[in-house]
C-alpha positions as CSV (number, residue, x, y, z in Angstrom):
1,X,0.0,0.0,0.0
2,X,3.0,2.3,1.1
3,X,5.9,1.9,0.1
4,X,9.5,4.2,0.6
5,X,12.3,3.5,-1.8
6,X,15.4,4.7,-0.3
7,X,13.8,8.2,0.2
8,X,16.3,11.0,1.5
9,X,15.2,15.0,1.7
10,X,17.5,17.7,2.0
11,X,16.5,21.3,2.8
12,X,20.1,22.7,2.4
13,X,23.8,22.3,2.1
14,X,25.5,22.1,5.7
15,X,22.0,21.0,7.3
16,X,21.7,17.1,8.3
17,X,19.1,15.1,6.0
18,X,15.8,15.4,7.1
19,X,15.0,11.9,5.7
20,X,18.2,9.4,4.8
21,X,18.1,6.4,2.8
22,X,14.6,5.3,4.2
23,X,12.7,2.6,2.9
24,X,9.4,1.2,4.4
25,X,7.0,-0.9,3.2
26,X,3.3,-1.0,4.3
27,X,0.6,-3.4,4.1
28,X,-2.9,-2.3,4.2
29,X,-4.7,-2.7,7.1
30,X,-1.7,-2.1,9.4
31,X,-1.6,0.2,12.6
32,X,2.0,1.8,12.7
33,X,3.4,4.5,15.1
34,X,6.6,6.5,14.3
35,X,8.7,7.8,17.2
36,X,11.8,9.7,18.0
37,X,13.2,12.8,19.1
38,X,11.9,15.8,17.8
39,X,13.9,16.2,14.5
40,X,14.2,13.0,13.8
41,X,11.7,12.8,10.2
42,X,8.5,11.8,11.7
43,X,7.2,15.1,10.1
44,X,8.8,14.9,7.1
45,X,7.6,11.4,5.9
46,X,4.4,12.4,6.8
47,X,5.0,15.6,4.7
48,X,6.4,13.6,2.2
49,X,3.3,10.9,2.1
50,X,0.8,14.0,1.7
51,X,2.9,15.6,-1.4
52,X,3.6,18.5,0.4
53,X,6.8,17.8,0.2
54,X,9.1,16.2,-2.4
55,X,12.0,14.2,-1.9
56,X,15.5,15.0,-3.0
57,X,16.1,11.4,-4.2
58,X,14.0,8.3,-3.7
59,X,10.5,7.3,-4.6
60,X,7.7,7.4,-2.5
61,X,4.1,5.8,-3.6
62,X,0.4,4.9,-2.6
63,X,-1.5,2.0,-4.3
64,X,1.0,2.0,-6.5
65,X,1.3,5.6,-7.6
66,X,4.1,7.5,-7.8
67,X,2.9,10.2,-5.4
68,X,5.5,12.9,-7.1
69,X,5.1,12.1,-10.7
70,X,0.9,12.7,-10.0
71,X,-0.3,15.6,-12.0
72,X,-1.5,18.5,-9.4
73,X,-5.6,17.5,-10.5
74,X,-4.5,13.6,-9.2
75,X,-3.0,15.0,-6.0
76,X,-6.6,16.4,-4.8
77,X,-8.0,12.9,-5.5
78,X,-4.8,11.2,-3.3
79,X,-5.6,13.3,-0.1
80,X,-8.9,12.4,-0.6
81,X,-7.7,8.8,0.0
82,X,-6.0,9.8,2.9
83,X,-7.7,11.3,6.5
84,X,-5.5,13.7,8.3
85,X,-5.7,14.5,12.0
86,X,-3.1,16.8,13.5
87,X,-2.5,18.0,17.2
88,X,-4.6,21.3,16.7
89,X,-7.6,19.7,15.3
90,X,-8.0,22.6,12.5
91,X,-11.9,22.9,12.8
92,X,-13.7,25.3,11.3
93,X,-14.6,27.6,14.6
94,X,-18.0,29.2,13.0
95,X,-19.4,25.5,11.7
96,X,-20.7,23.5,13.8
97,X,-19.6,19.1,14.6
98,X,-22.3,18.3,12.1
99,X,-21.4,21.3,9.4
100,X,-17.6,20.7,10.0
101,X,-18.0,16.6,8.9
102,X,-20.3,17.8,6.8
103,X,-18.5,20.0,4.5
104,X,-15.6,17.4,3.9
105,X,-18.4,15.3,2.3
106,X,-19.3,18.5,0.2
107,X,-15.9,19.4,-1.2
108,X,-15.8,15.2,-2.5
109,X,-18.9,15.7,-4.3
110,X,-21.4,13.9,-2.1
111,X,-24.9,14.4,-2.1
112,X,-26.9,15.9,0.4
113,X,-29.3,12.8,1.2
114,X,-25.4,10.8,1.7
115,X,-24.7,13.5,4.2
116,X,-27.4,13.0,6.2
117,X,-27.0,9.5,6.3
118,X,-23.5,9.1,7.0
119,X,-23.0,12.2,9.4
120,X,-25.1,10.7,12.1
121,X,-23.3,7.0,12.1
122,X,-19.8,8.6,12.2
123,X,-20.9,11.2,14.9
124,X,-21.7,7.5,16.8
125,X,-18.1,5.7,16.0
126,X,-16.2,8.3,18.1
127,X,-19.2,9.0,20.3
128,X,-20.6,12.4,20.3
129,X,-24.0,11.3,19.2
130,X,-25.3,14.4,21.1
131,X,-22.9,16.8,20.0
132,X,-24.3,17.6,16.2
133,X,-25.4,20.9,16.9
134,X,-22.1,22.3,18.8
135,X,-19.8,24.5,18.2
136,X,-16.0,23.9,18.6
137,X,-15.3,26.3,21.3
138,X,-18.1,24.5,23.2
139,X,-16.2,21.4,23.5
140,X,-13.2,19.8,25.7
141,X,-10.2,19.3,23.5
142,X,-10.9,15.5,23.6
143,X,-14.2,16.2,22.0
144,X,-12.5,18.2,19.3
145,X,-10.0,15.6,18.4
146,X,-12.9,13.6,17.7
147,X,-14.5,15.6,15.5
148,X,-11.5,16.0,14.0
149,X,-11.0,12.4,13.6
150,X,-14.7,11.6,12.5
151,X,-13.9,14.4,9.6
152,X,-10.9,12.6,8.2
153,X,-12.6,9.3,8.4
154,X,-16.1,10.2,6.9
155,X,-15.5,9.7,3.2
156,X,-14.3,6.5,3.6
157,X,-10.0,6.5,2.8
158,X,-7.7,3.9,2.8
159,X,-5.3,5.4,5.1
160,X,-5.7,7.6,8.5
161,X,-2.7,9.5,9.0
162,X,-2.3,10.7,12.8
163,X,0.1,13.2,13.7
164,X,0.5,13.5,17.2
165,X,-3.2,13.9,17.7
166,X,-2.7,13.4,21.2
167,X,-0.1,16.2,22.1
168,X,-3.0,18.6,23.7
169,X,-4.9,16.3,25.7
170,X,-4.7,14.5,29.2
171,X,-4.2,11.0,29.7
172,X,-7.8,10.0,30.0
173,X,-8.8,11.9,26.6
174,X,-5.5,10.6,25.3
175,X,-6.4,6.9,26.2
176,X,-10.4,7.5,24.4
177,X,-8.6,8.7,21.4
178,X,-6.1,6.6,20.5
179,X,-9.3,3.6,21.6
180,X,-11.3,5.2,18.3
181,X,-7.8,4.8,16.6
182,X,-7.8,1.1,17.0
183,X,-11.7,0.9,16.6
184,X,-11.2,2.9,13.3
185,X,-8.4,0.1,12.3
186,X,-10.5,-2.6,13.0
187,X,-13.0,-1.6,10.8
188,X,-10.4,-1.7,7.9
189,X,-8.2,1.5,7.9
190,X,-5.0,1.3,7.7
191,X,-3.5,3.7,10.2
192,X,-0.3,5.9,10.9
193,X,0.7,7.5,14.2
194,X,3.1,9.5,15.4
195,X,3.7,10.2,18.7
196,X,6.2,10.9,21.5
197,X,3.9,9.3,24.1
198,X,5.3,6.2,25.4
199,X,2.5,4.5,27.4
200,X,0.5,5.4,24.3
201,X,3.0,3.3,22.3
202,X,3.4,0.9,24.8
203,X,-0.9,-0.2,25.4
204,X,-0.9,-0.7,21.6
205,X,1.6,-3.3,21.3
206,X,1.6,-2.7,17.3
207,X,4.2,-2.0,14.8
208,X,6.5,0.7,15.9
209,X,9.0,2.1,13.6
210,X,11.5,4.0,15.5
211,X,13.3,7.3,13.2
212,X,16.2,8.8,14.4
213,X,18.6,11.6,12.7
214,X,16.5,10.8,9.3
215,X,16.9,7.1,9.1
216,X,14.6,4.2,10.4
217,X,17.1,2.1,13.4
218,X,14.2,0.2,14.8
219,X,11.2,-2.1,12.8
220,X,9.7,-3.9,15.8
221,X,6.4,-5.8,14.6
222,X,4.7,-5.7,18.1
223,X,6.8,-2.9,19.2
224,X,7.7,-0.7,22.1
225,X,8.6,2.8,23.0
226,X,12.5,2.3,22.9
227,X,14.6,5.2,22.1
């Protein structure tokens, strides 16, 4: 599904690689959490997975596509394939939970009868039936994360890309997040984490790539916080 073919990116002479000689492979349905110190590329691949980046050598694709050699009108399609959630949840502050899902089912083209339907049943996975009519400001952060979360899954992608989307909360929200996470991946998603959060890491026992100074130095299949 993913795959990195010894991917290195540079962003200047006399700087250290942000990315060196990486390749990874993943297989869909997986749940995988980058760590490392801050620095160490978790940003970057993730960068470099979304094409907002591109790599100084290497080749990086997604069901098989070159993600770097897509035309700009393909790249819109690839991000639709791929839910984003990030530490600062990026909601839309004057839309309510419902209009904020909502309107990521507008910009693919769905209808407003698909809306309705499918707005309601994610609002249940990550359980804020009784939040529809809220606005962002009126929830904890926990709650906004999973709006956040229920926005990047609605349409359905392949792959749920997580960066640190627990960096802002407490341990209890923390734990009922990254809980959806694994719901979410049972249902079929493949997922990507990355965190600096060890017990986080730890309670999953899943595949844990470790990053360090721009190359991958740990691949641990049921994995643990070791750095």
């Amino acid at each position: 599904m993913i795959f990195f073919d010894n991917v290195s990116k540079n962003y200047g002479q006399g700087i250290k690689p942000a990315l060196d000689g990486v390749d990874l492979k993943i297989e869909p349905g997986e749940f995988v959490s980058f760590v490392g110190h801050s620095g160490a590329g978790k940003t970057t691949l993730v960068k470099l997975l979304l094409a907002e980046e591109v790599p100084s050598s290497g080749e990086v694709f997604f069901e098989s596509a070159n993600i770097h050699e897509l035309k700009p009108r393909y790249i819109s399609e690839l991000r639709q394939n791929i839910g984003t959630v990030f530490q600062d949840f990026r909601l839309i502050p004057k839309k309510t939970v419902y209009e904020n899902i909502a309107f990521a089912m507008e910009v693919a083209g769905c209808t407003d009868e698909e809306i309705r339907t499918d707005v309601p049943h994610v609002l249940e996975l990550v359980g804020l039936e009784g939040k529809a009519f809220s606005f962002p400001h009126e929830l904890s952060g926990g709650e906004q994360q999973r709006v956040a979360i229920a926005r990047a899954i609605i349409n359905q992608p392949a792959l749920l890309v997580a960066d640190e989307p627990t960096g802002n909360l407490d341990p209890l929200n923390t734990h009922e997040i990254i809980e959806i996470l694994r719901k979410v991946n049972n249902l079929g998603t493949t997922v990507l984490l990355t965190t600096h959060n060890k017990d986080v890491i730890n309670s999953l026992e899943r595949r844990v790539v470790t990053l360090e100074n721009g190359k991958i130095v740990r691949d641990d299949e049921s994995g643990k916080y070791v750095i």
